[in-house]
VOBA-1610 file (N, C-alpha, C; in pm, whole numbers, padded with zeros to 5 digits, always signed):
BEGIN
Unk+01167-00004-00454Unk+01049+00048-00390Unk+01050+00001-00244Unk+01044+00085-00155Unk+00990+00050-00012Unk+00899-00023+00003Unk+00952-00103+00108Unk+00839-00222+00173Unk+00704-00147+00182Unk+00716-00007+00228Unk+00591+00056+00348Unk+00536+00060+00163Unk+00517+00114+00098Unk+00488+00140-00043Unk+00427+00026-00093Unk+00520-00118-00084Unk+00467-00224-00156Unk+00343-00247-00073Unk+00328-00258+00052Unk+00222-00307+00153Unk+00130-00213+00143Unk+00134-00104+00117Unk-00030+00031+00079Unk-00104-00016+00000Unk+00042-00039-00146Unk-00001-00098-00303Unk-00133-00227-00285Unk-00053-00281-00177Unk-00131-00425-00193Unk-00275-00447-00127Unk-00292-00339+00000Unk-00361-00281+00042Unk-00480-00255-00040Unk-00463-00162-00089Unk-00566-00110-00210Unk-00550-00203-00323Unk-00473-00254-00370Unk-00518-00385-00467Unk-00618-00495-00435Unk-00595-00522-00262Unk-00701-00663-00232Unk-00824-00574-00164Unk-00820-00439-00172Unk-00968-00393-00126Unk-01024-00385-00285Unk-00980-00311-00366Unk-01039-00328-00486Unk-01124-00410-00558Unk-00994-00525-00514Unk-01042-00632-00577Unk-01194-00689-00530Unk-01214-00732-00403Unk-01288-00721-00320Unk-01429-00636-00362Unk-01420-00502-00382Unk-01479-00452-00411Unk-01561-00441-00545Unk-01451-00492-00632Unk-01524-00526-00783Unk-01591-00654-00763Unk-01585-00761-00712Unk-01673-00860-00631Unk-01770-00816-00605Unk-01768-00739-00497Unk-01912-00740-00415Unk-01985-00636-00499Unk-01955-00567-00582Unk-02087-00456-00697Unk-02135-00560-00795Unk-02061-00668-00801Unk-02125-00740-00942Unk-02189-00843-00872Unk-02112-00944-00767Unk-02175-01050-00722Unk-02295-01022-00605Unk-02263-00878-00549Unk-02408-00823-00417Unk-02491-00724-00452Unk-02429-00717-00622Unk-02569-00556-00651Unk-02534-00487-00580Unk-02445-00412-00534Unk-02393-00294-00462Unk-02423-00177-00501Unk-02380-00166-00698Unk-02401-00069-00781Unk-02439-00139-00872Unk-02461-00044-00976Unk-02440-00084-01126Unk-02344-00149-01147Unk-02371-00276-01228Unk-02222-00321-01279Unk-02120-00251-01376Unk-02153-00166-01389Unk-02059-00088-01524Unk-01946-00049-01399Unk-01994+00007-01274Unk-01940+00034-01170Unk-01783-00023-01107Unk-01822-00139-01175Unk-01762-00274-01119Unk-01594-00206-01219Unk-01646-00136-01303Unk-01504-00150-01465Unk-01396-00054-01366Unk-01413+00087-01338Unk-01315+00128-01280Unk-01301+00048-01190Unk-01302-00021-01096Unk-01241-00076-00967Unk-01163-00186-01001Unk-01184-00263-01124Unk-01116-00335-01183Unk-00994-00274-01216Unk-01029-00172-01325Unk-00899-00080-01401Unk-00795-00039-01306Unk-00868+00022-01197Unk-00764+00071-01066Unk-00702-00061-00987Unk-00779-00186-00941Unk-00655-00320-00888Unk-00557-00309-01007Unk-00613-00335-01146Unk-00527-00444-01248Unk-00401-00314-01276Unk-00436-00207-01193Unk-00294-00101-01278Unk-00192-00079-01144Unk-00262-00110-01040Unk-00198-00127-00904Unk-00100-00274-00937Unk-00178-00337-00953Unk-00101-00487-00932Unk-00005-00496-01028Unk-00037-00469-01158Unk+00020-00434-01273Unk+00194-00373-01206Unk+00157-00268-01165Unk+00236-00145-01110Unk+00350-00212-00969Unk+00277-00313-00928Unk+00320-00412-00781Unk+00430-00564-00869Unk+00369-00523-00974Unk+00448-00725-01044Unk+00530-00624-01172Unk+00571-00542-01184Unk+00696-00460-01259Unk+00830-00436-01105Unk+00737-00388-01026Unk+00823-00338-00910Unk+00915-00442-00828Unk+00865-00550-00790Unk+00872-00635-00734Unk+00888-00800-00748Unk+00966-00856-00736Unk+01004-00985-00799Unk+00915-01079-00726Unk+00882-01052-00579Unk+00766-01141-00540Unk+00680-01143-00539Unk+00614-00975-00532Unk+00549-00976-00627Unk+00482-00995-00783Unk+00584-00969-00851Unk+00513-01078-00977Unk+00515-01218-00973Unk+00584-01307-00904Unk+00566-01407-00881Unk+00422-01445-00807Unk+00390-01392-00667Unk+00253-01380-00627Unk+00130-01345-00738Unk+00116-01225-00789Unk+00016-01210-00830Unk+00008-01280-00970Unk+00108-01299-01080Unk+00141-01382-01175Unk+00078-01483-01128Unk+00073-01597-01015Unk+00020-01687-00991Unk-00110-01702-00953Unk-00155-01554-00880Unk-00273-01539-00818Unk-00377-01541-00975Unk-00363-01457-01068Unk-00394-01424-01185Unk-00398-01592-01279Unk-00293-01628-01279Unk-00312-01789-01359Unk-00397-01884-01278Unk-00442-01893-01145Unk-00452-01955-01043Unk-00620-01896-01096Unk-00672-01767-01105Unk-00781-01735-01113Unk-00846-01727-01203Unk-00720-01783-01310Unk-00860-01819-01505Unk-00835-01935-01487Unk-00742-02028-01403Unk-00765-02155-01419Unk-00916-02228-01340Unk-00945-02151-01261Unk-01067-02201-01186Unk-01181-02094-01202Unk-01174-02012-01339Unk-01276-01934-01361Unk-01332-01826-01303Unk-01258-01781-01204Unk-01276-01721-01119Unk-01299-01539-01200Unk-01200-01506-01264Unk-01243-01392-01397Unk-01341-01465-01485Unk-01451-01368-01442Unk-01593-01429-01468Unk-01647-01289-01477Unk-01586-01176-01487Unk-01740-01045-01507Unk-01665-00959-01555Unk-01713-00829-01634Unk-01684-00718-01673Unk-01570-00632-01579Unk-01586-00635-01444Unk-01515-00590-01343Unk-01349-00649-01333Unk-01370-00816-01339Unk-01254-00854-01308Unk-01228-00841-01455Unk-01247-00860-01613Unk-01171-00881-01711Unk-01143-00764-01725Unk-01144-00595-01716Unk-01099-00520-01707Unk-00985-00474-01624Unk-00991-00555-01488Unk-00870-00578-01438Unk-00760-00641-01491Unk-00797-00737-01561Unk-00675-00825-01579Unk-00649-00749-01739Unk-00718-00707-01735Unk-00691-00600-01911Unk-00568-00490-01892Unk-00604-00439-01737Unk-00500-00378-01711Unk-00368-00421-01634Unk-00360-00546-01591Unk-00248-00586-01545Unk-00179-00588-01672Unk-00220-00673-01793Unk-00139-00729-01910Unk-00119-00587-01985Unk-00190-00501-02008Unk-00156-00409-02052Unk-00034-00340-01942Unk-00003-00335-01849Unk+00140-00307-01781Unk+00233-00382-01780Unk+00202-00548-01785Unk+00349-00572-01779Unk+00368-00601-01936Unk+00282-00597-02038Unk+00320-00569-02213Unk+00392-00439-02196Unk+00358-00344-02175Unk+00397-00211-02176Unk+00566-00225-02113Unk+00597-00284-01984Unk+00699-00311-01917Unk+00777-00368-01904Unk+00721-00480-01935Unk+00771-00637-01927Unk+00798-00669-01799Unk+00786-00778-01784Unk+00826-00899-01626Unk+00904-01004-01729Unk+00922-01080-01593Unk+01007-01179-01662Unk+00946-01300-01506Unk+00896-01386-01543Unk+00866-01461-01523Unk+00905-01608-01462Unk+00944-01660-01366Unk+01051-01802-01335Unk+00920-01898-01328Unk+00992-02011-01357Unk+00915-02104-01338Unk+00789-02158-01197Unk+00867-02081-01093Unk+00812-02063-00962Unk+00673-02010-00953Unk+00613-01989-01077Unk+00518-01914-01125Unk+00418-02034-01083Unk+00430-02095-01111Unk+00339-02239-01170Unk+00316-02297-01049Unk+00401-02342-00930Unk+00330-02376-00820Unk+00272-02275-00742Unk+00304-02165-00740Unk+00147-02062-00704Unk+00065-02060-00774Unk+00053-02057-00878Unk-00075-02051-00899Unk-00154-02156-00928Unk-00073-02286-00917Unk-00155-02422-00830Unk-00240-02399-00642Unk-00110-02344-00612Unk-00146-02320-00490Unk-00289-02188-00478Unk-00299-02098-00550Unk-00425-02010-00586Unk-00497-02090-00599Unk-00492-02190-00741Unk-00652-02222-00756Unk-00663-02370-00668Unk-00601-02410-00538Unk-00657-02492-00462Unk-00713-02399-00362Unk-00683-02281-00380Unk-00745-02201-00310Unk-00933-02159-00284Unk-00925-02183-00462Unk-01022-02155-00485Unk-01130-02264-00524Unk-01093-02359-00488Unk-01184-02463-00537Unk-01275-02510-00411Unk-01269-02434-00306Unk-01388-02421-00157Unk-01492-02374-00204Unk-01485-02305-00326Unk-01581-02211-00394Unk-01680-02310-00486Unk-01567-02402-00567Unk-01640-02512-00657Unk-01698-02616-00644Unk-01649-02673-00523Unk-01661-02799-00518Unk-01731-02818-00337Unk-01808-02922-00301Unk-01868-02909-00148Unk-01744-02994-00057Unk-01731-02911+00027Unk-01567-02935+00112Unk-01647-02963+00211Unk-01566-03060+00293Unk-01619-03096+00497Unk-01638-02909+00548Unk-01762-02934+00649Unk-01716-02803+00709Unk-01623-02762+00801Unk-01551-02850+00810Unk-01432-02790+00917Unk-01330-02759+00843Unk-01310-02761+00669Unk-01263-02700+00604Unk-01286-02571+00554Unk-01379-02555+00573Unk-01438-02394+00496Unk-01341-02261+00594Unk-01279-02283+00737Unk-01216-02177+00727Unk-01043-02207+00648Unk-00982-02302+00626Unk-00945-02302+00491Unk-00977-02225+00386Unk-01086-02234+00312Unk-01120-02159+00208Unk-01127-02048+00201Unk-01197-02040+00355Unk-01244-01875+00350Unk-01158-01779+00380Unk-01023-01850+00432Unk-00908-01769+00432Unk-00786-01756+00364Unk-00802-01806+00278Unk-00685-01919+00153Unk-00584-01938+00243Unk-00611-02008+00319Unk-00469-02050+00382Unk-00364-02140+00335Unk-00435-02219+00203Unk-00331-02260+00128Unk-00208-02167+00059Unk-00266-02061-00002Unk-00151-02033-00112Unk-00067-01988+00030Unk-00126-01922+00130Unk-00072-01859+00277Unk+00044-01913+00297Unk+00012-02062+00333Unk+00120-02172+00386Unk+00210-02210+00279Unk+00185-02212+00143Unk+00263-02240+00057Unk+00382-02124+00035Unk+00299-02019+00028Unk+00428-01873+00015Unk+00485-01909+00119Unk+00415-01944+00290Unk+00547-01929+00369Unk+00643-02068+00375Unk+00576-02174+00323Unk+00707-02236+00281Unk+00781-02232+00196Unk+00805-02171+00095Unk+00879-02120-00037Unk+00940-02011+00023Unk+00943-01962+00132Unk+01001-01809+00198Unk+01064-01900+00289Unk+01046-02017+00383Unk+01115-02056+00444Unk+01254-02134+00402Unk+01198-02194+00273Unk+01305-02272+00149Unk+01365-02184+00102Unk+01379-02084+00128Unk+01428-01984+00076Unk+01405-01923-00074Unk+01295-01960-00143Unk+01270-01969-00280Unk+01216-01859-00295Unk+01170-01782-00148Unk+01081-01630-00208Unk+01139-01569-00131Unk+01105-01414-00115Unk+01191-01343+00012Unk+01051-01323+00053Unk+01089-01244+00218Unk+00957-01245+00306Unk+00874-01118+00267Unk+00939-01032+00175Unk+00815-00976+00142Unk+00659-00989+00049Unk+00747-01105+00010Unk+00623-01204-00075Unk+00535-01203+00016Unk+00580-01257+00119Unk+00422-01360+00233Unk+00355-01208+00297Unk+00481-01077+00294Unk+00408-00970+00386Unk+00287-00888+00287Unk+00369-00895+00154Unk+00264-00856+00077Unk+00135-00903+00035Unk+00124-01029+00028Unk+00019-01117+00043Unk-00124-01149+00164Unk+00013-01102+00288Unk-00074-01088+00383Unk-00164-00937+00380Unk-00097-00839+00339Unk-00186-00727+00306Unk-00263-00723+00230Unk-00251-00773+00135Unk-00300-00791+00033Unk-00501-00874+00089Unk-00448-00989+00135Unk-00616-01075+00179Unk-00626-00981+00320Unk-00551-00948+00411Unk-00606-00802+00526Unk-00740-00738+00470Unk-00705-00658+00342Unk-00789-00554+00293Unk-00897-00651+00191Unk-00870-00721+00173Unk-01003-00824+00090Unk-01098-00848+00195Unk-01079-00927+00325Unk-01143-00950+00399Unk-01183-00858+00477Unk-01085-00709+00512Unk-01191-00651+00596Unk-01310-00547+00504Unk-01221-00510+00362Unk-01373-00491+00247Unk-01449-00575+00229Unk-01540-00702+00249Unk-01555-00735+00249Unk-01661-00783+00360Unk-01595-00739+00474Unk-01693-00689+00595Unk-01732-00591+00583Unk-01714-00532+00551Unk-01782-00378+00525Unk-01890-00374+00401Unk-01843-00464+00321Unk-01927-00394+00198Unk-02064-00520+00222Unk-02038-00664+00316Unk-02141-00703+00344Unk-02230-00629+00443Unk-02171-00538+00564Unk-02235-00449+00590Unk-02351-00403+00510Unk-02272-00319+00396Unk-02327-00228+00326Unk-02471-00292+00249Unk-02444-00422+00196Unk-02514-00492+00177Unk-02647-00554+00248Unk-02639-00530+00385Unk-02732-00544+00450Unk-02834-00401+00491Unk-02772-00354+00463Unk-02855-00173+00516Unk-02890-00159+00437Unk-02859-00165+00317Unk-02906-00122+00174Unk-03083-00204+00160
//
């Protein structure tokens, strides 16, 4: 699969995602709302971690990284992840051990969320610049290739700028 392909994929996977967030956690819509936007990331990503070896390594970790800190917490996201596993059951991945320090590196990601951090950490959090710096040192060690970190970077691109938008939306409403 083409790079330009993997980076759309990921595109619309971290707006999605994003988006099944902000209907359940900002009242955007109905939460039932929340189920397709789930179904559509988890068959994208699904569709991104069959295709792609750093990709399943990334999101494999992003995904373990995000039931380890609870983070799949609503109707929206468990329908997502209903449909990731239902693609790579259907497909299969295959999995390296490399799995496991991302998705350490995810859920230190996510623990800005859990726990009260200094504030000169919160843009840390608010940008996961951990798992960030960790992919690009595992790409520099040569342990990932660089489309890991490019996909990743598209990937939080479209989280954060949905995210501006749908707080927008959230405010007009």
């Amino acid at each position: 699969m083409s790079l330009l392909t993997l980076l759309v994929i990921s595109l619309l996977s971290g707006s999605l995602i994003k988006l099944t967030d902000d209907i359940e956690d900002k009242n955007l819509a109905r939460s039932l709302y929340a189920i397709p936007a789930g179904l559509a990331y988890g068959l994208l990503m699904g569709y991104l971690m069959i295709s792609d070896t750093g990709a399943t390594l990334l999101f494999g970790g992003i995904v373990l990284g995000s039931l380890i800190t609870g983070k799949i917490d609503s109707i929206g996201h468990y329908s997502g992840l209903g449909a990731i596993l239902a693609v790579i059951f259907l497909y299969g991945i295959k999995l390296s051990p490399l799995v496991l320090p991302i998705a350490a590196l995810a859920a230190l990601d996510e623990i800005g969320d859990l726990l009260q951090t200094p504030k000169f950490m919160k843009p840390v959090f608010d940008y996961r610049l951990i798992l960030k710096l960790g992919v690009l040192a595992l790409v520099i060690l040569n342990m990932m290739e660089l489309n890991a970190l490019l996909i990743l970077l598209a990937f939080d691109a479209a989280y954060i700028l949905t995210g501006g938008i749908t707080g927008r939306a959230t405010h007009e409403i």
